[in-house]
C-alpha positions as CSV (number, residue, x, y, z in Angstrom):
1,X,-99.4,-199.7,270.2
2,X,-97.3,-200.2,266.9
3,X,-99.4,-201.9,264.1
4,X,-99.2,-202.9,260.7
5,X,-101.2,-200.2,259.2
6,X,-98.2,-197.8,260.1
7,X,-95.8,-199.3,256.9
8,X,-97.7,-198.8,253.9
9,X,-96.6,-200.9,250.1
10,X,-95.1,-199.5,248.1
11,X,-93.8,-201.2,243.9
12,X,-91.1,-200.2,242.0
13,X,-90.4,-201.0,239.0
14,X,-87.0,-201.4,237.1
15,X,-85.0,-198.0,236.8
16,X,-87.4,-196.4,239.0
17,X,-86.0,-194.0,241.4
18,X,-87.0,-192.9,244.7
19,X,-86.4,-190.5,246.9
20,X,-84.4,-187.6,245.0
21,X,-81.3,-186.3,246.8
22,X,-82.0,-182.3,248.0
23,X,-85.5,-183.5,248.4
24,X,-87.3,-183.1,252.3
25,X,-87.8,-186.1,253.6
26,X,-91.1,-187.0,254.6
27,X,-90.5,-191.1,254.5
28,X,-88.2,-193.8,255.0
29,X,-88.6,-196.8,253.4
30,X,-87.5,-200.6,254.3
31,X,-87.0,-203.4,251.2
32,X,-88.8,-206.4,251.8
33,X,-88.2,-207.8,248.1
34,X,-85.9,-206.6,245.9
35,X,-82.5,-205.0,245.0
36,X,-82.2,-201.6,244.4
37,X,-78.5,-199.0,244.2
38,X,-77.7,-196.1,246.3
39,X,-76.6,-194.0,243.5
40,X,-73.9,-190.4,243.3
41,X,-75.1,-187.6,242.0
42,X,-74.4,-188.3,238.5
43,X,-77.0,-191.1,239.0
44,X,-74.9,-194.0,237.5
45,X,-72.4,-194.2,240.3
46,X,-72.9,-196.6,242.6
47,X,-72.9,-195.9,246.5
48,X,-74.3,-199.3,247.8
49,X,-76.7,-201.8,246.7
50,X,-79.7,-202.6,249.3
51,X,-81.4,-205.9,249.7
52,X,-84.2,-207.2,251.8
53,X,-84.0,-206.4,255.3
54,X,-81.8,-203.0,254.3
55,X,-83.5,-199.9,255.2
56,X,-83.1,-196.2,253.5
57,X,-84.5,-192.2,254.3
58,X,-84.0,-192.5,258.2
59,X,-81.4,-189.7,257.8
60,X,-83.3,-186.9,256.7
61,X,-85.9,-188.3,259.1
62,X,-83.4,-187.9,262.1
63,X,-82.5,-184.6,260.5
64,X,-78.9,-186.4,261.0
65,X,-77.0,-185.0,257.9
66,X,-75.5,-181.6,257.1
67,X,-78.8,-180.1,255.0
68,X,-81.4,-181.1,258.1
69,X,-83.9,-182.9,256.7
70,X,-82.8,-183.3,253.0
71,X,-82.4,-186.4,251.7
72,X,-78.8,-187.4,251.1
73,X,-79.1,-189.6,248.1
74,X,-81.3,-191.2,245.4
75,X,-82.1,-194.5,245.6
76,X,-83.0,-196.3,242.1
77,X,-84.5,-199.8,241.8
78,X,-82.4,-202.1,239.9
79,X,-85.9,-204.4,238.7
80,X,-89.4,-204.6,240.6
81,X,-88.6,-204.3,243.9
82,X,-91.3,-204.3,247.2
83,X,-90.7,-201.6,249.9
84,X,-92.5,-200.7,252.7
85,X,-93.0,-196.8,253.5
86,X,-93.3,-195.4,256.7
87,X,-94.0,-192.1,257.6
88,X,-91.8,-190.0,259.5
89,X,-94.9,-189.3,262.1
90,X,-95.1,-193.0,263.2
91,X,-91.5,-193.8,263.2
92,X,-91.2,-190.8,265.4
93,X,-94.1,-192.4,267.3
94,X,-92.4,-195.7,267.4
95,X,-89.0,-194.5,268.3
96,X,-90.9,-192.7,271.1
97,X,-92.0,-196.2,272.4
98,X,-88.3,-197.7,272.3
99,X,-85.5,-195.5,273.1
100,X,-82.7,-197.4,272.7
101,X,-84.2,-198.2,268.3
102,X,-83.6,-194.4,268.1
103,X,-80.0,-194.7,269.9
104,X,-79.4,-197.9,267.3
105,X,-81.0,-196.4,264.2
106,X,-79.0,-192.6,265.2
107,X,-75.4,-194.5,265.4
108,X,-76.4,-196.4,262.3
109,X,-77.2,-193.5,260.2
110,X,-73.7,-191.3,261.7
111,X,-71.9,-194.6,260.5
112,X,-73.9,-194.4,257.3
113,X,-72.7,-190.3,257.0
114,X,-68.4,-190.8,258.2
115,X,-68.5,-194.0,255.3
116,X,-69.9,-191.6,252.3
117,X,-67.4,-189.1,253.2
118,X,-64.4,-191.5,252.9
119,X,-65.3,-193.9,250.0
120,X,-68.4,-196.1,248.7
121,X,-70.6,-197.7,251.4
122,X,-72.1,-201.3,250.8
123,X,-75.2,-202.1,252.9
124,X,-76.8,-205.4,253.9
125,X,-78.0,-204.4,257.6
126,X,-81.1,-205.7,259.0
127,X,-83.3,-202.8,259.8
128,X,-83.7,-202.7,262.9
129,X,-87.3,-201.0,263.1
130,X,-88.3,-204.2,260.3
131,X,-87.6,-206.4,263.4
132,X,-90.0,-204.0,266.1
133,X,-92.8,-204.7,263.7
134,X,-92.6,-207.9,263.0
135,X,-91.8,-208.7,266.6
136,X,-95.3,-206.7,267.5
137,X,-97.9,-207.8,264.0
């Protein structure tokens, strides 16, 4: 059974960045408050801006990108923003309990891969695992 002591709170505050690109990924994390950038690798470009309900970290997760399970990007806070933090362990657990969230999430994240290629992406998706839990709390 999926409960809410899986996502765990996490604050950030203004400039604060999380995770760091070339870093294993060990987390993904879903904004429930907040606006934060998808930044380049000089750190001022940015890739997309995420809002509540956007959800970052499931590619390294899924091992889905070209460096396995490094993360892809840094992700920087643009003021206090809320996120919760799940660990890869219980979304591997939940995608375990419904399939067809990992076949979702999986084309997601190879959309999420081909758009970075070719040119800036801008996000507003509802995350899909947000709306398992709160279907389940």
């Amino acid at each position: 059974m999926i409960c809410s002591k899986m996502l765990e709170m996490a604050t950030l505050t203004k400039q604060c960045s999380i995770p760091w690109k070339s870093e294993v990924g060990k987390d993904m994390y879903i904004v429930n408050r907040g606006r934060l950038h998808v930044v380049g690798d000089n750190g001022k470009t940015v890739l997309a801006t995420l809002k509540p309900g956007s959800y970052f970290g499931e590619i390294s997760i899924l091992n889905m990108g070209a460096s396995g399970n490094r993360r892809t990007a840094s992700v920087r806070s643009v003021g206090y923003s809320d996120l919760f933090r799940l660990s890869k362990q219980d979304l591997w657990d939940v995608l375990k309990e419904y399939p067809a969230a990992r076949v979702k999430l999986e084309a997601i994240a190879v959309k999420r891969l081909e758009k970075t290629k070719k040119s800036p992406l801008e996000s507003g998706m509802l995350c899909l695992i947000f709306k398992v839990f709160t279907m389940v709390i």
